[in-house]
PDB file as gemmi writes it, atoms N, CA and C in Angstrom:
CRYST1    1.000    1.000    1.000  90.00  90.00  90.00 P 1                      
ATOM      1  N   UNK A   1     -49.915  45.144 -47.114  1.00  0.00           N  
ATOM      2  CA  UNK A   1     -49.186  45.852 -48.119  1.00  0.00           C  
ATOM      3  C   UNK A   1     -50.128  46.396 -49.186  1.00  0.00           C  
ATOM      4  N   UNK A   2     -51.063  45.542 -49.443  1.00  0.00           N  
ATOM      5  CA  UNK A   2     -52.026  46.017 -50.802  1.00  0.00           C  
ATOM      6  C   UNK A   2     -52.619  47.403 -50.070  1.00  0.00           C  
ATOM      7  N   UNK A   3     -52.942  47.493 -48.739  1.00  0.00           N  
ATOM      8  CA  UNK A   3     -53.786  48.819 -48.375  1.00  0.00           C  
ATOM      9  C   UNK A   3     -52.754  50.056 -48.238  1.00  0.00           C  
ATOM     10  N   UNK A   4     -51.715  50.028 -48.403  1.00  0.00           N  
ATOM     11  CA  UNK A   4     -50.263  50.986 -48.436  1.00  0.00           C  
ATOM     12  C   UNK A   4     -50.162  51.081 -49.918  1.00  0.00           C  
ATOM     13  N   UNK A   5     -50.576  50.298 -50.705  1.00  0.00           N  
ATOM     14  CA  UNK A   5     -50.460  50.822 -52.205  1.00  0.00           C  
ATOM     15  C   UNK A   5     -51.590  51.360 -52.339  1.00  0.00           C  
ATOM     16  N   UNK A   6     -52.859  51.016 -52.438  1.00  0.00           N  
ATOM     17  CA  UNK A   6     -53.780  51.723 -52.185  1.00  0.00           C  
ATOM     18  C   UNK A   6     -53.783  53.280 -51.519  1.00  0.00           C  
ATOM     19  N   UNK A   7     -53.226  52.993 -50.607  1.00  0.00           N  
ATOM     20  CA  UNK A   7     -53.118  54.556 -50.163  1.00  0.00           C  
ATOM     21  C   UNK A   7     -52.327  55.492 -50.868  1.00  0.00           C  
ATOM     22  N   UNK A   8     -51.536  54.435 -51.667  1.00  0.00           N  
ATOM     23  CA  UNK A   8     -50.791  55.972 -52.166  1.00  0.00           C  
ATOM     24  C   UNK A   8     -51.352  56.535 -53.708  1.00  0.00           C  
ATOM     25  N   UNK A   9     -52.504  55.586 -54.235  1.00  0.00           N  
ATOM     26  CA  UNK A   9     -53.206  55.977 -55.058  1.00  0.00           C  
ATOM     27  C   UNK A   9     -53.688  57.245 -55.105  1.00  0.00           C  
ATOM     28  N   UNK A  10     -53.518  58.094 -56.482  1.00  0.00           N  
ATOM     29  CA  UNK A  10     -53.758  59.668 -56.122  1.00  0.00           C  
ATOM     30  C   UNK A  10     -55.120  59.876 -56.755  1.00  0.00           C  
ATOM     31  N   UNK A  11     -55.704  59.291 -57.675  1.00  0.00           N  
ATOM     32  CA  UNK A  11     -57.146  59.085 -57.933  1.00  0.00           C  
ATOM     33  C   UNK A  11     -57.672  57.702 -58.419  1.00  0.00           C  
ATOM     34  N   UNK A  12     -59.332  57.580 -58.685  1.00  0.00           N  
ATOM     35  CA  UNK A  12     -60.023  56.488 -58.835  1.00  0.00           C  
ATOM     36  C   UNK A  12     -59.352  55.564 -60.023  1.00  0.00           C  
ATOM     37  N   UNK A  13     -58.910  56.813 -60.961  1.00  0.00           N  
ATOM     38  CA  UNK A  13     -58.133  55.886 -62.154  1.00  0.00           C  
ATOM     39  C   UNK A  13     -56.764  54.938 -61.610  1.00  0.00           C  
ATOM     40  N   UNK A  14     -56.238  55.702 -60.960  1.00  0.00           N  
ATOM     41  CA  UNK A  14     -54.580  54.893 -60.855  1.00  0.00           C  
ATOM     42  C   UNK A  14     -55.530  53.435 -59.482  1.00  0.00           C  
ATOM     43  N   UNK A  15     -56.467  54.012 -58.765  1.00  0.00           N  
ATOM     44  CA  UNK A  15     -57.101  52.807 -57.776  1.00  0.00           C  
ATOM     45  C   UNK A  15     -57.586  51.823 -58.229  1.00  0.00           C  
ATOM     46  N   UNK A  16     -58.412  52.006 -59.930  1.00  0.00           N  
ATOM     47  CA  UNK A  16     -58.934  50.850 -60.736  1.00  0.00           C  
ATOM     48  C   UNK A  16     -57.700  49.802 -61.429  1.00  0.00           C  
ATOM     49  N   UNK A  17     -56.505  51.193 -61.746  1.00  0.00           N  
ATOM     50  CA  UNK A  17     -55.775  49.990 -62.488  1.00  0.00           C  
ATOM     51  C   UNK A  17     -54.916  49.110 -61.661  1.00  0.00           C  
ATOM     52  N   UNK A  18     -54.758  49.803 -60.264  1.00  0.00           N  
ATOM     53  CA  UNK A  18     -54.157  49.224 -58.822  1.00  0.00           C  
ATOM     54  C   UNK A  18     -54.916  47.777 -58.590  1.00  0.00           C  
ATOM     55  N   UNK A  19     -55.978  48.046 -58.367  1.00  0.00           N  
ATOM     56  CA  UNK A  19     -56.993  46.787 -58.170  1.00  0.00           C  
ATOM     57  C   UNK A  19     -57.295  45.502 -59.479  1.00  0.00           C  
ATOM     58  N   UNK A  20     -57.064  46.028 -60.935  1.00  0.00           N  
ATOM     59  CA  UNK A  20     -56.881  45.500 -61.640  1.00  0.00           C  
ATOM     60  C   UNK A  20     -55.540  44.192 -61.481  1.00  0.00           C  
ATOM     61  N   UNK A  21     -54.444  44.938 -61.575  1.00  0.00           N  
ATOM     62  CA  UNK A  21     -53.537  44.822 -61.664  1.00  0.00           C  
ATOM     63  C   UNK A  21     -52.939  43.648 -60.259  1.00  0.00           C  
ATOM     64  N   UNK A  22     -53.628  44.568 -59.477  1.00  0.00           N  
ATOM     65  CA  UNK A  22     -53.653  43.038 -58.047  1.00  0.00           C  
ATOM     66  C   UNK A  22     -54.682  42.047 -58.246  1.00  0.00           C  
ATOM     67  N   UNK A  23     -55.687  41.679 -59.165  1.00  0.00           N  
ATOM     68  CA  UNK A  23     -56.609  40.574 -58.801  1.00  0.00           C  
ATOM     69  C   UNK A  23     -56.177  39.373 -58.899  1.00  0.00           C  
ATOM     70  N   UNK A  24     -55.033  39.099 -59.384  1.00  0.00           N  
ATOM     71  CA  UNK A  24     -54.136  37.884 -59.830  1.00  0.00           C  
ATOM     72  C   UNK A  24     -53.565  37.285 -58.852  1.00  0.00           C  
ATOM     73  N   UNK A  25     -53.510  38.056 -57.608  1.00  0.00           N  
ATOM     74  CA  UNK A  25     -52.555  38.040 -56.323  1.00  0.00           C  
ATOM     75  C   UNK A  25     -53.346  37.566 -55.502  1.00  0.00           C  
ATOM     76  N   UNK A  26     -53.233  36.048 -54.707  1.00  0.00           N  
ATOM     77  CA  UNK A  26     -54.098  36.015 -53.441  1.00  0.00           C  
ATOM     78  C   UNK A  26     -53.116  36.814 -52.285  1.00  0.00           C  
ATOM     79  N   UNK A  27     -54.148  37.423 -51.764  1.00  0.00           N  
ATOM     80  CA  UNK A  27     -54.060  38.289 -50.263  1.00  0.00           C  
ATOM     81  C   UNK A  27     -53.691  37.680 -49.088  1.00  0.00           C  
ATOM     82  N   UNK A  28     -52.537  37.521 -48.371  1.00  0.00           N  
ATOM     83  CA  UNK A  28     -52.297  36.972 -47.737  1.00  0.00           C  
ATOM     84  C   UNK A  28     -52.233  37.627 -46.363  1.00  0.00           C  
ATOM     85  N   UNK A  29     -52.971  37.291 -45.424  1.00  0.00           N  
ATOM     86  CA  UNK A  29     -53.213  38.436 -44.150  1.00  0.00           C  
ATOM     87  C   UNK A  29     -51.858  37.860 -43.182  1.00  0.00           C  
ATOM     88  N   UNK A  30     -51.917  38.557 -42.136  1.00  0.00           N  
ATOM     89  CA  UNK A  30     -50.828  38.446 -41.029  1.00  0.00           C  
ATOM     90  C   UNK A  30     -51.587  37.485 -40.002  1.00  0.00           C  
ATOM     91  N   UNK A  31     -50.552  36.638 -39.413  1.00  0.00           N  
ATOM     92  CA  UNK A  31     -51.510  35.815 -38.328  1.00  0.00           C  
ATOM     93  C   UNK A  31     -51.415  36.502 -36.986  1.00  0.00           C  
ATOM     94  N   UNK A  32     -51.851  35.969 -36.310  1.00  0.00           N  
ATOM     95  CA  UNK A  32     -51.596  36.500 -34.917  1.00  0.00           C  
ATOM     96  C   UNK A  32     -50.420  36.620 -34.273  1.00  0.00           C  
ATOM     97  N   UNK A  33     -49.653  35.330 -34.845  1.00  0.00           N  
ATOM     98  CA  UNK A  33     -48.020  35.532 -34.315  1.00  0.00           C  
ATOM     99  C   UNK A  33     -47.451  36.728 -35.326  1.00  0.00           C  
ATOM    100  N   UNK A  34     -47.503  36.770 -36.428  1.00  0.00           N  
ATOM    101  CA  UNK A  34     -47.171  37.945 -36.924  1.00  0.00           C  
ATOM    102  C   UNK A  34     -47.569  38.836 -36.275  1.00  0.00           C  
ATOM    103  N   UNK A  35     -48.765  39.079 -35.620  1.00  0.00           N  
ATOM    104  CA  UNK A  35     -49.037  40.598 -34.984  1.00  0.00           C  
ATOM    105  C   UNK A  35     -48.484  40.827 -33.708  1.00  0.00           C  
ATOM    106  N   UNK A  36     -48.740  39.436 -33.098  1.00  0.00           N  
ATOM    107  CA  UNK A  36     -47.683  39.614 -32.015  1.00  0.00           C  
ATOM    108  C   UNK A  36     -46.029  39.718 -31.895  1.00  0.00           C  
ATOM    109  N   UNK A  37     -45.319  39.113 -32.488  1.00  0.00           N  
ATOM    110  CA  UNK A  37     -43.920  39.838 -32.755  1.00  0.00           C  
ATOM    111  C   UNK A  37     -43.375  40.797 -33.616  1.00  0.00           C  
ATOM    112  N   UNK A  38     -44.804  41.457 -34.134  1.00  0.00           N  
ATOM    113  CA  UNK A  38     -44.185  42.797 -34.870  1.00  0.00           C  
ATOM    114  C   UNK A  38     -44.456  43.878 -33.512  1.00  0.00           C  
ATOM    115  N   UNK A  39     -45.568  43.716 -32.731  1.00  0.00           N  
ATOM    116  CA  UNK A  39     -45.703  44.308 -31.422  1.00  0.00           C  
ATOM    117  C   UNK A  39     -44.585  44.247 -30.407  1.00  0.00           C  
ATOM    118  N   UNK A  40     -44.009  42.860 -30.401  1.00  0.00           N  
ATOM    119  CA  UNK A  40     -43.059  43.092 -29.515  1.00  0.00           C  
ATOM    120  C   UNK A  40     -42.122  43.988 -30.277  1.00  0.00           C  
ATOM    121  N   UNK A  41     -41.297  43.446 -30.969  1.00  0.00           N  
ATOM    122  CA  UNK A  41     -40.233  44.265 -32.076  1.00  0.00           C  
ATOM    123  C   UNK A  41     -40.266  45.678 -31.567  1.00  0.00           C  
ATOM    124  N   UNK A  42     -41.519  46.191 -32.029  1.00  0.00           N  
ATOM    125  CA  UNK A  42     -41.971  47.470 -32.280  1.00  0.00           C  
ATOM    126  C   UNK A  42     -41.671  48.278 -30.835  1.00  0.00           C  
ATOM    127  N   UNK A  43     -42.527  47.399 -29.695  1.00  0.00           N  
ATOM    128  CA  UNK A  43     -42.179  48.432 -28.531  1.00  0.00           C  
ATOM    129  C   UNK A  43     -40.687  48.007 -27.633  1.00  0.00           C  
ATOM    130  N   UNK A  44     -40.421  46.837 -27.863  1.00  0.00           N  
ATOM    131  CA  UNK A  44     -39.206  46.528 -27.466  1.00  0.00           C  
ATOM    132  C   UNK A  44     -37.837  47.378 -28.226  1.00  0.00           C  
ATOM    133  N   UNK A  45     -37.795  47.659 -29.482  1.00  0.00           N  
ATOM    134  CA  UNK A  45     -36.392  48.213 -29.667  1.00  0.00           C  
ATOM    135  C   UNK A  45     -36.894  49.649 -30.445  1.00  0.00           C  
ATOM    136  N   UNK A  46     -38.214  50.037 -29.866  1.00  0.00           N  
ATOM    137  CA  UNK A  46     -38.452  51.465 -30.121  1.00  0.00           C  
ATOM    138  C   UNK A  46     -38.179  51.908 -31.224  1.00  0.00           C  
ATOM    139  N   UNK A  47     -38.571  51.029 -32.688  1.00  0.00           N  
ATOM    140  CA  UNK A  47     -38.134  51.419 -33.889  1.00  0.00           C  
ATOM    141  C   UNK A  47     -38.112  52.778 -34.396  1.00  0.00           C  
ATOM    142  N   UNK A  48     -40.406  52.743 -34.072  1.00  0.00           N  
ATOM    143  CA  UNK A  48     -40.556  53.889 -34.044  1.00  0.00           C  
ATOM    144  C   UNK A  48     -39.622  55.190 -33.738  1.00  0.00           C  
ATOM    145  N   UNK A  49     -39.248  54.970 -33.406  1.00  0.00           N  
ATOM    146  CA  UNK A  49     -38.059  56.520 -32.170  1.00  0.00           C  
ATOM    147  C   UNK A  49     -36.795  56.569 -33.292  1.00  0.00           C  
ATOM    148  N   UNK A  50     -35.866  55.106 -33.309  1.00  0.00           N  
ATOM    149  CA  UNK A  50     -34.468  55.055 -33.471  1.00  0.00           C  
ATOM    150  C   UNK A  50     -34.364  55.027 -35.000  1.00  0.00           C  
ATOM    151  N   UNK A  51     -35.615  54.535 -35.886  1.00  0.00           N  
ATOM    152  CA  UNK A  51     -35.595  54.561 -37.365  1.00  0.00           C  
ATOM    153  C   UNK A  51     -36.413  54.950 -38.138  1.00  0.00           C  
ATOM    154  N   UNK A  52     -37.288  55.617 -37.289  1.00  0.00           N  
ATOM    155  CA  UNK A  52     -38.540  56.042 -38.175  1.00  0.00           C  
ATOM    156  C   UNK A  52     -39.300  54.858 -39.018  1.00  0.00           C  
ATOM    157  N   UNK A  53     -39.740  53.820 -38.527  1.00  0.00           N  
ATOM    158  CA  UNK A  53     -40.632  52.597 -38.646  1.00  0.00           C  
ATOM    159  C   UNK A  53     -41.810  52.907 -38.401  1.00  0.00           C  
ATOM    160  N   UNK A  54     -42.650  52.623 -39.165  1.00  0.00           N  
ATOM    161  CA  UNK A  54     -44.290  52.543 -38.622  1.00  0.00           C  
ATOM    162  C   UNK A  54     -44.614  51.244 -38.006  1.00  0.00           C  
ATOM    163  N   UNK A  55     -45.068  50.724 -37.554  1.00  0.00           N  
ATOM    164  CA  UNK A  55     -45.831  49.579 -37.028  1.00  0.00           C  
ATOM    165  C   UNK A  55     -46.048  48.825 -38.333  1.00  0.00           C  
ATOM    166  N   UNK A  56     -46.720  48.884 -39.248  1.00  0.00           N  
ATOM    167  CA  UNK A  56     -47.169  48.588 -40.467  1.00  0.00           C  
ATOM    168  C   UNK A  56     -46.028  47.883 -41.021  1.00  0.00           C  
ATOM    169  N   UNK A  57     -45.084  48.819 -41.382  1.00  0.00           N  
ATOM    170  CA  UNK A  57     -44.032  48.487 -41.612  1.00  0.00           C  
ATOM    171  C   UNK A  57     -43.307  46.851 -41.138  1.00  0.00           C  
ATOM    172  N   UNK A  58     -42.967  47.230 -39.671  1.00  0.00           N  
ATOM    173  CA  UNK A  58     -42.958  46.204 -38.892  1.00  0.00           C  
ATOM    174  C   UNK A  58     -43.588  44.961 -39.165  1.00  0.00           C  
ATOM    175  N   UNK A  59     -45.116  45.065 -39.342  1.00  0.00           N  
ATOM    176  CA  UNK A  59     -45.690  44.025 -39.210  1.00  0.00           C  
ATOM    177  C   UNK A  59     -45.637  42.958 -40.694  1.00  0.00           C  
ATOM    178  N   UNK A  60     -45.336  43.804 -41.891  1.00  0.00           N  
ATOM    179  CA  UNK A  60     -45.412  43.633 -43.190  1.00  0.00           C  
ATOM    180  C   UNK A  60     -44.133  42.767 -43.215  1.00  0.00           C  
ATOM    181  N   UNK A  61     -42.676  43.591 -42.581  1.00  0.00           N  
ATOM    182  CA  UNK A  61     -41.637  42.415 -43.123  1.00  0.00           C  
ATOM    183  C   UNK A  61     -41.756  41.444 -41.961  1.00  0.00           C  
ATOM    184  N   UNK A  62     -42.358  41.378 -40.554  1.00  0.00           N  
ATOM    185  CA  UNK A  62     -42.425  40.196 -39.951  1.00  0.00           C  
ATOM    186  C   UNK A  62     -43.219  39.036 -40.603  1.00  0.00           C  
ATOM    187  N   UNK A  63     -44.324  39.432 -41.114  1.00  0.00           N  
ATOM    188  CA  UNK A  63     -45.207  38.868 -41.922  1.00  0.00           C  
ATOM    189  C   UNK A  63     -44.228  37.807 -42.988  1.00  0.00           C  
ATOM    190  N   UNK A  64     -43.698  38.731 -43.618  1.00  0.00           N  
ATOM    191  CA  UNK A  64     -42.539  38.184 -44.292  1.00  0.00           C  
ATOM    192  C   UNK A  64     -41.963  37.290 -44.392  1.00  0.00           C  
ATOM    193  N   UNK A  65     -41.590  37.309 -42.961  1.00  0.00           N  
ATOM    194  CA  UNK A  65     -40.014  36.121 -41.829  1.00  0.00           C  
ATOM    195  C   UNK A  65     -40.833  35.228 -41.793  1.00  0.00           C  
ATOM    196  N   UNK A  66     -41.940  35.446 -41.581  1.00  0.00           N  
ATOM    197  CA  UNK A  66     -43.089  33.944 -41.171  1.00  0.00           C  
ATOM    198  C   UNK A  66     -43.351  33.016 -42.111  1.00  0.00           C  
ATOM    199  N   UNK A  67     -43.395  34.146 -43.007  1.00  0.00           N  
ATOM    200  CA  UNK A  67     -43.870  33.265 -44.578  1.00  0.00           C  
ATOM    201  C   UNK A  67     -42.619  32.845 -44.963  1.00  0.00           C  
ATOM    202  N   UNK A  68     -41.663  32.968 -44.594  1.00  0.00           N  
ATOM    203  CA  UNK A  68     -40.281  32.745 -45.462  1.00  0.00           C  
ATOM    204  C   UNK A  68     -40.139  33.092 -46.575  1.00  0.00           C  
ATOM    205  N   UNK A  69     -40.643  34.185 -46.922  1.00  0.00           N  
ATOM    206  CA  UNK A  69     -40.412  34.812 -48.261  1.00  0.00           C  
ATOM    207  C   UNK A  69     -39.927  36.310 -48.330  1.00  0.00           C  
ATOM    208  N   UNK A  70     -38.959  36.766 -49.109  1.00  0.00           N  
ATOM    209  CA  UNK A  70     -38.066  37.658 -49.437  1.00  0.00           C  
ATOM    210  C   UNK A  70     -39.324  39.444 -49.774  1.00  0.00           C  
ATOM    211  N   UNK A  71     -38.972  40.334 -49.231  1.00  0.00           N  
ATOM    212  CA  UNK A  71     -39.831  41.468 -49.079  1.00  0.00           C  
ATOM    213  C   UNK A  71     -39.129  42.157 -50.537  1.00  0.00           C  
ATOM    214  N   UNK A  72     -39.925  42.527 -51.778  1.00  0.00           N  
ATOM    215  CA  UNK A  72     -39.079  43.161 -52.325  1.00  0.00           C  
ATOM    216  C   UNK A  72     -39.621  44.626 -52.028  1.00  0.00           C  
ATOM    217  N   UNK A  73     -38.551  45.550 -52.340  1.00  0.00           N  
ATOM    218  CA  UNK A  73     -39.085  47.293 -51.502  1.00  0.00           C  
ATOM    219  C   UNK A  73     -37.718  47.902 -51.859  1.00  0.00           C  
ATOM    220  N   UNK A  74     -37.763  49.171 -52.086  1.00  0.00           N  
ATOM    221  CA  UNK A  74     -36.869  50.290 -52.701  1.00  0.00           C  
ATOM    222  C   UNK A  74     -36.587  50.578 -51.453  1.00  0.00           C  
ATOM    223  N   UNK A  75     -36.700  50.826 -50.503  1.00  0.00           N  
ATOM    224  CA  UNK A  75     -36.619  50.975 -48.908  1.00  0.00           C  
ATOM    225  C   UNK A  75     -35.986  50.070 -48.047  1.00  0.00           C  
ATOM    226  N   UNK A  76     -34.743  49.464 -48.576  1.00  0.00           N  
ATOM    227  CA  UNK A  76     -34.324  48.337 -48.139  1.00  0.00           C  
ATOM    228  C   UNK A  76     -33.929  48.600 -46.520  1.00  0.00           C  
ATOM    229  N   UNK A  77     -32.756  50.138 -46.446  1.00  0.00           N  
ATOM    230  CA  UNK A  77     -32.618  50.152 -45.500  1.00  0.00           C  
ATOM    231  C   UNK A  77     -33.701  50.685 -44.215  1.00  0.00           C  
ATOM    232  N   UNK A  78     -35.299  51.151 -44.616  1.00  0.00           N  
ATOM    233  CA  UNK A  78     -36.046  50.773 -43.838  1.00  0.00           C  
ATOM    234  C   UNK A  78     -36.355  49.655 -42.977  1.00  0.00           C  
ATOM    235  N   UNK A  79     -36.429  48.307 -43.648  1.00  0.00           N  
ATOM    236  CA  UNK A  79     -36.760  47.440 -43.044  1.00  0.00           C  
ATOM    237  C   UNK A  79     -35.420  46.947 -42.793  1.00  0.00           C  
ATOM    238  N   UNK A  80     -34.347  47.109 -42.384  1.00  0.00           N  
ATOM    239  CA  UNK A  80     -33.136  46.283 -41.751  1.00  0.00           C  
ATOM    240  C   UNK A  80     -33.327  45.913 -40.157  1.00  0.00           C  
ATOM    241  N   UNK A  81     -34.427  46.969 -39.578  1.00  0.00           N  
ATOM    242  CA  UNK A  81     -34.422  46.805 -38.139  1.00  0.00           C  
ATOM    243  C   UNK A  81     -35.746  45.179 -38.070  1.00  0.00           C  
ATOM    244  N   UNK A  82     -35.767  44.671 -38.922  1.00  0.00           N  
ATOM    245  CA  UNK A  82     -36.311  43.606 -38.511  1.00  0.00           C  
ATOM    246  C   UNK A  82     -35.730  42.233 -38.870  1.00  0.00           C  
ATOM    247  N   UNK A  83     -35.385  41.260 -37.618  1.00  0.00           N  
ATOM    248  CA  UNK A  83     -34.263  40.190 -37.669  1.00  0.00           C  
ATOM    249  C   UNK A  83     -34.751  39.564 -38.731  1.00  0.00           C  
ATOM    250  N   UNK A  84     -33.880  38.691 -39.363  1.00  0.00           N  
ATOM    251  CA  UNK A  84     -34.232  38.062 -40.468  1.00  0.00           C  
ATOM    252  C   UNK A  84     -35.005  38.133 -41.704  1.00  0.00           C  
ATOM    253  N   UNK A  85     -35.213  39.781 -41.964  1.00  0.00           N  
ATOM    254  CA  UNK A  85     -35.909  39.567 -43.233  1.00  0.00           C  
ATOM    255  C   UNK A  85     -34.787  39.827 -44.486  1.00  0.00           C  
ATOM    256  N   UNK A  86     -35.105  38.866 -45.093  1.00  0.00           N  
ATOM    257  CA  UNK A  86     -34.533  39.102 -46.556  1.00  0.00           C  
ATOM    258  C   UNK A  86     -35.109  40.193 -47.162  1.00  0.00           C  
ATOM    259  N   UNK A  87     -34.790  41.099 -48.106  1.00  0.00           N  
ATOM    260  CA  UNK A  87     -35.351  42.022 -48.617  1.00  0.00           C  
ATOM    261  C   UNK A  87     -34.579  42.260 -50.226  1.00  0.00           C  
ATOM    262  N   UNK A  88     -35.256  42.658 -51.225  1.00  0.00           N  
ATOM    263  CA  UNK A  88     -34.665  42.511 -52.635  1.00  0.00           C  
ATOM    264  C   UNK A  88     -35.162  44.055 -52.773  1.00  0.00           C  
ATOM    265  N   UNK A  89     -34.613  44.182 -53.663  1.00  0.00           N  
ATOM    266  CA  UNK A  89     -34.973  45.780 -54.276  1.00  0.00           C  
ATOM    267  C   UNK A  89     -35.211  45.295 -55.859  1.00  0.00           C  
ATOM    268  N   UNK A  90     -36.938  45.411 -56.332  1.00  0.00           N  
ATOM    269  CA  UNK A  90     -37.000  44.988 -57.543  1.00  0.00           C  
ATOM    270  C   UNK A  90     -36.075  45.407 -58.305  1.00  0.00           C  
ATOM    271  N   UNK A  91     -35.785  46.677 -58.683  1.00  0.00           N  
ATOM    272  CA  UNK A  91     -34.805  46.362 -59.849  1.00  0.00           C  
ATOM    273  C   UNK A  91     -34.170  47.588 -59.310  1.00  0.00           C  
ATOM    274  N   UNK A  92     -32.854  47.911 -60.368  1.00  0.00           N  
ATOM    275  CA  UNK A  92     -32.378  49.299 -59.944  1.00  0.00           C  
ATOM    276  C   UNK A  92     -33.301  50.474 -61.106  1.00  0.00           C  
ATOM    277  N   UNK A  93     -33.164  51.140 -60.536  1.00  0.00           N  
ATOM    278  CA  UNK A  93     -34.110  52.602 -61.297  1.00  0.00           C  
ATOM    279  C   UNK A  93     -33.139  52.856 -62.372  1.00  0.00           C  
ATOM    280  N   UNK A  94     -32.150  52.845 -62.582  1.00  0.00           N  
ATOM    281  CA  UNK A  94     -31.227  52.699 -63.953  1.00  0.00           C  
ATOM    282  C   UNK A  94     -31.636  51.527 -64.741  1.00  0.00           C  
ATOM    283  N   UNK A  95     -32.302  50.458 -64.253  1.00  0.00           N  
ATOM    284  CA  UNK A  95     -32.171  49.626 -65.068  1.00  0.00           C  
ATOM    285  C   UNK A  95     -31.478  47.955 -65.273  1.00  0.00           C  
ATOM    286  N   UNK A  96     -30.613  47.942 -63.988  1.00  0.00           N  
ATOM    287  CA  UNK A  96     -29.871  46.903 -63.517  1.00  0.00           C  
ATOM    288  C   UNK A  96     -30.463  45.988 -63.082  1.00  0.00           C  
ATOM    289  N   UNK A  97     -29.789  45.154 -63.128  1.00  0.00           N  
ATOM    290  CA  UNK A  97     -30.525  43.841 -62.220  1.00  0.00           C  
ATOM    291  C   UNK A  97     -30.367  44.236 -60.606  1.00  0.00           C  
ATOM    292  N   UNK A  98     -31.487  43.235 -60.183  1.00  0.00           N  
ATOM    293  CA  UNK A  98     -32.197  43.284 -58.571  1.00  0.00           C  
ATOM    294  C   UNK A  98     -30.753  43.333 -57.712  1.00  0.00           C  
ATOM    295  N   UNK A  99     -30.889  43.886 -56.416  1.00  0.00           N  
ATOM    296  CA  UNK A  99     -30.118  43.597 -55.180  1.00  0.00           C  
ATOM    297  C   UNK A  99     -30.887  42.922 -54.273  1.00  0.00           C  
ATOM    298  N   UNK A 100     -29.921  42.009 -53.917  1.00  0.00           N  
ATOM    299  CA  UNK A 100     -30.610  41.160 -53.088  1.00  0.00           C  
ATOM    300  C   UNK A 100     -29.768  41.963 -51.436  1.00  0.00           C  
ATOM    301  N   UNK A 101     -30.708  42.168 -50.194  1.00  0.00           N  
ATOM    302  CA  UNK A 101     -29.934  41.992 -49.448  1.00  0.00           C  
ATOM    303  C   UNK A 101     -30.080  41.024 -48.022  1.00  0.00           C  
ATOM    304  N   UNK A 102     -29.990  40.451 -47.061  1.00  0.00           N  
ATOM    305  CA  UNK A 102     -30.269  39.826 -46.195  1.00  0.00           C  
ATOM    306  C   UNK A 102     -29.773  40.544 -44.946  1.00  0.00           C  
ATOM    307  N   UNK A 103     -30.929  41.139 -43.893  1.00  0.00           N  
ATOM    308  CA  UNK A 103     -30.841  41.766 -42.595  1.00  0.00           C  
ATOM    309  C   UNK A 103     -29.949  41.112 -41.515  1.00  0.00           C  
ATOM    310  N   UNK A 104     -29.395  41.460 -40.951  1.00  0.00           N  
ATOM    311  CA  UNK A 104     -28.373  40.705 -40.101  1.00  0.00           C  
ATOM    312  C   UNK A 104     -28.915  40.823 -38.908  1.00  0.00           C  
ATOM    313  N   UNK A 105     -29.746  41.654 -38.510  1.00  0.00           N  
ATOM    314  CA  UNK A 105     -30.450  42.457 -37.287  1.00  0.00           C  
ATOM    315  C   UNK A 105     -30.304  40.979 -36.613  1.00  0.00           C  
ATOM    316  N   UNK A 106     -30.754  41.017 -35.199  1.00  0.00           N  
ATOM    317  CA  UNK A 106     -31.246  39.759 -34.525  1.00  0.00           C  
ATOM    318  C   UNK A 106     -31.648  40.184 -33.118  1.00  0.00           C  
TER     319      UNK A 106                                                      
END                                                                             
């Protein structure tokens, strides 16, 4: 996830205060079972094709399910095609408190 924020950095300034701003955060990589059932996922129900999923994607909220921890993302209904991830939407852009939602997928 940190290299998807990174990428969407539009120059060195917004990348310093990006990197700033993450040093507080330990980095938590994907294991192998994460890579392997975001692979299956991925070519098994052809996300790619039916929802416009990247792999990345995939692998980030499987990552997720593993860790047992809740994905927060404005893109909620992006990640629904993956079973069991919880997903929160930090806040509402008005101003509201968070939505929580939980994927039913399976």
């Amino acid at each position: 996830m940190v290299m998807e924020l990174i990428q969407g950095c539009k120059n060195k300034v917004e990348l310093e205060k990006l990197q700033n701003e993450l040093s507080i955060y330990e980095i938590v990589w994907p294991s192998q079972n994460s890579c392997n059932e975001a692979l299956n996922l991925f070519t098994q129900y052809q996300y790619y094709l039916s929802h416009n999923v990247g792999l990345l994607d995939v692998l980030i909220g499987q990552t997720a399910v593993e860790l047992g921890v809740p994905l927060y993302t404005f893109n909620q209904k992006h990640y629904q095609v993956v079973p069991h991830l919880q997903t929160i939407q930090p806040y509402q852009k008005t101003g509201t408190m968070p939505v929580d939602n939980m994927s039913e997928s399976s």
